[in-house]
DODRENTI-682221 format. One record per atom (N, C-alpha, C): residue number from 1; x, y, z; atom name. Coordinates in steps of 0.1 Angstrom, whole numbers, plus 5000, padded with zeros to 4 digits. Each point is the difference from the previous one (the first is absolute). Layout:
! DODRENTI-682221
R; nr; xx; yy; zz; atom
R; NUM; X; Y; Z; CA
...
***
This chain:
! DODRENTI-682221
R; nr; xx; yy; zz; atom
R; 1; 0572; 4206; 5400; N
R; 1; 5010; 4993; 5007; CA
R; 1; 5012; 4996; 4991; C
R; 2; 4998; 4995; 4987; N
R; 2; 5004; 4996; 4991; CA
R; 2; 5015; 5013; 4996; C
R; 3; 4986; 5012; 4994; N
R; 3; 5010; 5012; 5000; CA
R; 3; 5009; 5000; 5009; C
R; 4; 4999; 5003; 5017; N
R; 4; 5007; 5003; 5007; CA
R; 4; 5015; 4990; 5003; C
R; 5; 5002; 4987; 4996; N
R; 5; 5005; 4991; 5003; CA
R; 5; 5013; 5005; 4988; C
R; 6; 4989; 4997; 4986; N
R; 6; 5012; 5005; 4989; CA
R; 6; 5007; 5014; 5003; C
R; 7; 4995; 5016; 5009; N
R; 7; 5007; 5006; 4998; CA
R; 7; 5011; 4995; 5009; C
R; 8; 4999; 4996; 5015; N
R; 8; 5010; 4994; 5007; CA
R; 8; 5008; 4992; 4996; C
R; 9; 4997; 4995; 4994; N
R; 9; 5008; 4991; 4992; CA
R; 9; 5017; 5010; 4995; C
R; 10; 4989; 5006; 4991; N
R; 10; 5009; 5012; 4993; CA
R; 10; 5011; 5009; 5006; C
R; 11; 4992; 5002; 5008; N
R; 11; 5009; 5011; 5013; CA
R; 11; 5008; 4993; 5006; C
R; 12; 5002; 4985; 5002; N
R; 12; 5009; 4994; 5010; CA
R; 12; 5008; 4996; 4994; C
R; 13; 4996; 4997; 4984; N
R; 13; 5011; 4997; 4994; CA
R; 13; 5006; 5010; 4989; C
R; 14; 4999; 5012; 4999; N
R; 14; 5011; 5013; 5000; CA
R; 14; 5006; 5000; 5013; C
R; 15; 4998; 5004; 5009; N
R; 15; 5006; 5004; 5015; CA
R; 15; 5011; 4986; 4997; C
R; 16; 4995; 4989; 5002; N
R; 16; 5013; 4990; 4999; CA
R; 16; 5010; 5001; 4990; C
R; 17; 4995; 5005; 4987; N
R; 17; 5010; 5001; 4992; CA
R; 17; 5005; 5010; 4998; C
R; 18; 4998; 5009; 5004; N
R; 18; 5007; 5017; 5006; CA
R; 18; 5012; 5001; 5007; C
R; 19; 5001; 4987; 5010; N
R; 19; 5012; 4995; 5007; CA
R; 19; 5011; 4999; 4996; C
R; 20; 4997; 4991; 4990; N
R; 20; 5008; 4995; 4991; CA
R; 20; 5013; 5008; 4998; C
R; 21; 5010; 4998; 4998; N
R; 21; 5010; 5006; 4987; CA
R; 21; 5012; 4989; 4991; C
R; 22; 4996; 5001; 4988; N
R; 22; 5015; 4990; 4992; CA
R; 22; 5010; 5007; 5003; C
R; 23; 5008; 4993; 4998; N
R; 23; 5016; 5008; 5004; CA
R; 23; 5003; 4997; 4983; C
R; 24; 5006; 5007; 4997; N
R; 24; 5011; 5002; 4982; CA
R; 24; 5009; 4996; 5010; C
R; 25; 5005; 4997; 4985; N
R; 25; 5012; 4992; 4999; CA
R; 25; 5011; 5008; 5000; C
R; 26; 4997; 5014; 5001; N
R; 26; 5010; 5007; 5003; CA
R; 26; 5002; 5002; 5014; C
R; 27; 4990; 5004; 5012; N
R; 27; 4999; 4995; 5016; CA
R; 27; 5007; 4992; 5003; C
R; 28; 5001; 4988; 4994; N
R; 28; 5006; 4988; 5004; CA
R; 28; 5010; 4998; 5003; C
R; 29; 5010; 5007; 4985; N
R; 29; 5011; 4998; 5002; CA
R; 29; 5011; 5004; 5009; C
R; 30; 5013; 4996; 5003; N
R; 30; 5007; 5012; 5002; CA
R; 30; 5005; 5008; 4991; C
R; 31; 5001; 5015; 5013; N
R; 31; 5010; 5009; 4987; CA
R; 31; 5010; 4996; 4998; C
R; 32; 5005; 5001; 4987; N
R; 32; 5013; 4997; 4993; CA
R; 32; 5012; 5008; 5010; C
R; 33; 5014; 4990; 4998; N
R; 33; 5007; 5008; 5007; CA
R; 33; 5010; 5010; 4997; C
R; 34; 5002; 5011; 5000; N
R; 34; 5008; 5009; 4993; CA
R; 34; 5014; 4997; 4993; C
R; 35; 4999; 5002; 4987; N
R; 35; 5010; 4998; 4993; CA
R; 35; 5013; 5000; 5002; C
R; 36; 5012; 4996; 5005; N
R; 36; 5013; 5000; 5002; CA
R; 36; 5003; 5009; 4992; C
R; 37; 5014; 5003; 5003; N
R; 37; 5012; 5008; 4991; CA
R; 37; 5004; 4993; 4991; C
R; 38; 5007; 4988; 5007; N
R; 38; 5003; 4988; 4988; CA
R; 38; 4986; 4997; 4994; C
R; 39; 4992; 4996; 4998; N
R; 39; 4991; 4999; 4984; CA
R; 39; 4998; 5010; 4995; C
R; 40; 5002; 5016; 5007; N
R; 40; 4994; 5012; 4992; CA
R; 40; 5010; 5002; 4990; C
R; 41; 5018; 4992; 5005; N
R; 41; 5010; 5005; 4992; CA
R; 41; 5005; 4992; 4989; C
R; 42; 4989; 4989; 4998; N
R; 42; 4997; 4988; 4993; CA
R; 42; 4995; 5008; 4987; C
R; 43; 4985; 5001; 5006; N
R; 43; 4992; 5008; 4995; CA
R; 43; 5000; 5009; 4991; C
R; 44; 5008; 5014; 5008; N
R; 44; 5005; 5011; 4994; CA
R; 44; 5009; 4994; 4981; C
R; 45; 5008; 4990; 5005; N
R; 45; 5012; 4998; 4989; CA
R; 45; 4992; 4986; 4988; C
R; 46; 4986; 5000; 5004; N
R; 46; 4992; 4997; 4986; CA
R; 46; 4992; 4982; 5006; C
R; 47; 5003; 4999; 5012; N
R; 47; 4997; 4982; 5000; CA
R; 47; 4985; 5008; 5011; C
R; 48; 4987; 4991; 4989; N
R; 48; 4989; 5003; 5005; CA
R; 48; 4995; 4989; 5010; C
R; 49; 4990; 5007; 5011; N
R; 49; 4995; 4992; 5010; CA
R; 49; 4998; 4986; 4999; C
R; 50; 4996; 4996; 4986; N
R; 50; 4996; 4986; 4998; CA
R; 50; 5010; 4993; 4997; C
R; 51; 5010; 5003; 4996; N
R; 51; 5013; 4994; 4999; CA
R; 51; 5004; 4997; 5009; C
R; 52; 5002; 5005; 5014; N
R; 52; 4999; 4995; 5011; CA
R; 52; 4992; 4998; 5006; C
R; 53; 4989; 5000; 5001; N
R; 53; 4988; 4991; 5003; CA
R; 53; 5006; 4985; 4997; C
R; 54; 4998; 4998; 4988; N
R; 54; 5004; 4988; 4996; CA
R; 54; 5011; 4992; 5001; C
R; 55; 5015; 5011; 4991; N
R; 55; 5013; 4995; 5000; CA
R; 55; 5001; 4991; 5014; C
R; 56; 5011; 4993; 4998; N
R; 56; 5005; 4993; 5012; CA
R; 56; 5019; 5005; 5006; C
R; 57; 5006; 5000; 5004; N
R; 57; 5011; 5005; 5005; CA
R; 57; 5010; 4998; 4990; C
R; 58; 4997; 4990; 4991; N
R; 58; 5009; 4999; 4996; CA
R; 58; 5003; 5004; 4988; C
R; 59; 4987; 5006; 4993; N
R; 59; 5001; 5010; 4988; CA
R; 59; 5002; 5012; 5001; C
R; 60; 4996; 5003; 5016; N
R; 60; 5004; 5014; 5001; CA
R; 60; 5015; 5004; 5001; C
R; 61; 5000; 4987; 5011; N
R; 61; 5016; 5004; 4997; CA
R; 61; 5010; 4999; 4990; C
R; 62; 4993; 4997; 4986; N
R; 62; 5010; 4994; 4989; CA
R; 62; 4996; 5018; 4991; C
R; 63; 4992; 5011; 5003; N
R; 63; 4997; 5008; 5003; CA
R; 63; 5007; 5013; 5003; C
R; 64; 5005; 4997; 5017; N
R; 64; 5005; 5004; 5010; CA
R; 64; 5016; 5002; 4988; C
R; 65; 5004; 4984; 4996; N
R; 65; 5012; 4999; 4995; CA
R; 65; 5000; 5009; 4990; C
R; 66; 4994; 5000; 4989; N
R; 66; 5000; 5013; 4992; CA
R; 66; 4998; 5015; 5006; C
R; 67; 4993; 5003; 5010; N
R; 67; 5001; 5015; 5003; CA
R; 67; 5010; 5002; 5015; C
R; 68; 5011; 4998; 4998; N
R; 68; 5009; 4999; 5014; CA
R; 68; 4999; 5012; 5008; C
R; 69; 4992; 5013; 4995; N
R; 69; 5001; 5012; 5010; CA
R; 69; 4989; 5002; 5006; C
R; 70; 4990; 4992; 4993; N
R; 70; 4989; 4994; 5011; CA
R; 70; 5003; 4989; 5015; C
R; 71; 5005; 4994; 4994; N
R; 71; 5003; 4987; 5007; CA
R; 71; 5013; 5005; 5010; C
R; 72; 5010; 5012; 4998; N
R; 72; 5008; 5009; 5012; CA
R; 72; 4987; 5007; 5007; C
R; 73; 4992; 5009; 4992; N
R; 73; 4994; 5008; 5010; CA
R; 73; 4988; 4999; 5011; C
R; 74; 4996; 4983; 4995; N
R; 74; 4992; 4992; 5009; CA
R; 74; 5001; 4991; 5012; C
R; 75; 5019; 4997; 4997; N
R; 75; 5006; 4990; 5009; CA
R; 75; 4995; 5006; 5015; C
R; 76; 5004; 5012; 5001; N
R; 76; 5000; 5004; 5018; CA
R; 76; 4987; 4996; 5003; C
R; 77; 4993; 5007; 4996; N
R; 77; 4982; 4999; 5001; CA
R; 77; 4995; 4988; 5002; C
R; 78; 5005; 4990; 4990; N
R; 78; 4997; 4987; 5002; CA
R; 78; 5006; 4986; 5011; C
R; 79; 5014; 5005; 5000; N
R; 79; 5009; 4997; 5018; CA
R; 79; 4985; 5002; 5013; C
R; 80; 4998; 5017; 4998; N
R; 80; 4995; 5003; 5012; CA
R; 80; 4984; 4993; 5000; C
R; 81; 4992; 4997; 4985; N
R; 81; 4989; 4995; 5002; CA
R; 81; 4996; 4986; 4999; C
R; 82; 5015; 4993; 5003; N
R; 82; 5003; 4985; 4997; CA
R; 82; 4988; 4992; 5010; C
R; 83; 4990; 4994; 4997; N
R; 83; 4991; 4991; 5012; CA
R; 83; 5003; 4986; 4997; C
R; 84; 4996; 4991; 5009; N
R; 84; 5000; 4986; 4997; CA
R; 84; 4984; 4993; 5000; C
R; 85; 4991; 5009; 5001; N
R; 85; 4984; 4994; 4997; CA
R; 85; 4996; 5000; 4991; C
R; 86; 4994; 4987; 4994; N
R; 86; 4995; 5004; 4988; CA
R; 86; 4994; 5007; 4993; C
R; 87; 4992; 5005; 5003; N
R; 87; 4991; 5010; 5001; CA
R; 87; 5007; 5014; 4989; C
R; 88; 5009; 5001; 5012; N
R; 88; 5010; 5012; 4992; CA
R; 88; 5010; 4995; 4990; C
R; 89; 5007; 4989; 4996; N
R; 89; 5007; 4996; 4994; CA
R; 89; 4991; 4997; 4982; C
R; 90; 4982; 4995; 5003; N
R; 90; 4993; 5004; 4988; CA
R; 90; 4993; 5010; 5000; C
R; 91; 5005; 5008; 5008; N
R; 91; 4993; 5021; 4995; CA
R; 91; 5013; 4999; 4990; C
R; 92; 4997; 5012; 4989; N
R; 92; 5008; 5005; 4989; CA
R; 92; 5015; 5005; 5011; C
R; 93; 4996; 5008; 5007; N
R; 93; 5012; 5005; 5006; CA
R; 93; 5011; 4988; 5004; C
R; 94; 4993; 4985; 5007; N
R; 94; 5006; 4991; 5004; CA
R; 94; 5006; 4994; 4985; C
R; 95; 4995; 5000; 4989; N
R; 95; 5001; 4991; 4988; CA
R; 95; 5013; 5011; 4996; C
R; 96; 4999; 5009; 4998; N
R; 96; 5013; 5008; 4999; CA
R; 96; 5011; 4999; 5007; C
R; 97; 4998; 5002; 5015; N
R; 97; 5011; 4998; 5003; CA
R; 97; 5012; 4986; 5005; C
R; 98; 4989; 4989; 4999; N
R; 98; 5005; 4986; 4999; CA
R; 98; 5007; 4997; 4988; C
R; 99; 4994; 5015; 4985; N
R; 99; 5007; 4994; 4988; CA
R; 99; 5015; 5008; 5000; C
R; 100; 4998; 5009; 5002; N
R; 100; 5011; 5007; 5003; CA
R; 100; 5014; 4991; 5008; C
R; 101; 4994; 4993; 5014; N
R; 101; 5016; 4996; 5006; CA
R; 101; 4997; 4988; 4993; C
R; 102; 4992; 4994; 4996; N
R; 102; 5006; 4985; 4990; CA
R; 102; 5007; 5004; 4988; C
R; 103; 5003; 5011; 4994; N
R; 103; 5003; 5004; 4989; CA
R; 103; 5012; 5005; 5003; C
R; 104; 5006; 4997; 5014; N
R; 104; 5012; 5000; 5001; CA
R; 104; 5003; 5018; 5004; C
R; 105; 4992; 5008; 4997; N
R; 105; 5001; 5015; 5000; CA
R; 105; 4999; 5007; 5016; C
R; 106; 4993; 4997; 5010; N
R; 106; 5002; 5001; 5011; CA
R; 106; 5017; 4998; 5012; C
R; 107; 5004; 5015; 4997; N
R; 107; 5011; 4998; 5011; CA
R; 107; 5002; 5005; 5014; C
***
């Protein structure tokens, strides 16, 4: 009886834990959201992701001031992707283009 208890034992507790699944921490997340034009054109002309990651508006745009044909061929783009949530205003795309019209370069 002894035997038979331990095998059940056994079998009920695989089957229960067979159930199971961890989720990673990659499951979890969301997907990232696709790169803008404005940070790819950031990007392209040498300013790496963590720079904006980090930077704040106002380095970029001191930035922006030194590369002015960036800061012309981003203006439209950044007009049209102008939001007021925060959300978007701390994505890199928002941190760009907030530094851009504070930098006086937005016409």
């Amino acid at each position: 009886m002894v035997r038979c208890s331990i095998s059940l034992a056994i079998v009920v507790g695989v089957l229960a834990g067979s159930g199971c699944k961890s989720e990673s921490a990659s499951e979890s997340k969301p997907p990232e959201p696709p790169q803008s034009s404005i940070v790819q054109q950031l990007e392209a002309a040498g300013v790496t992701a963590r720079d904006l990651n980090q930077g704040d508006d106002l380095g970029i745009g001191v930035w922006l001031v030194k590369h002015p044909e960036i800061a012309k061929n981003i203006a439209g783009p950044c007009k049209e992707a102008m939001k007021s949530d925060l959300k978007w205003q701390n994505s890199e795309e928002g941190k760009v283009c907030l530094a851009e019209k504070n930098a006086g370069l937005l016409k």
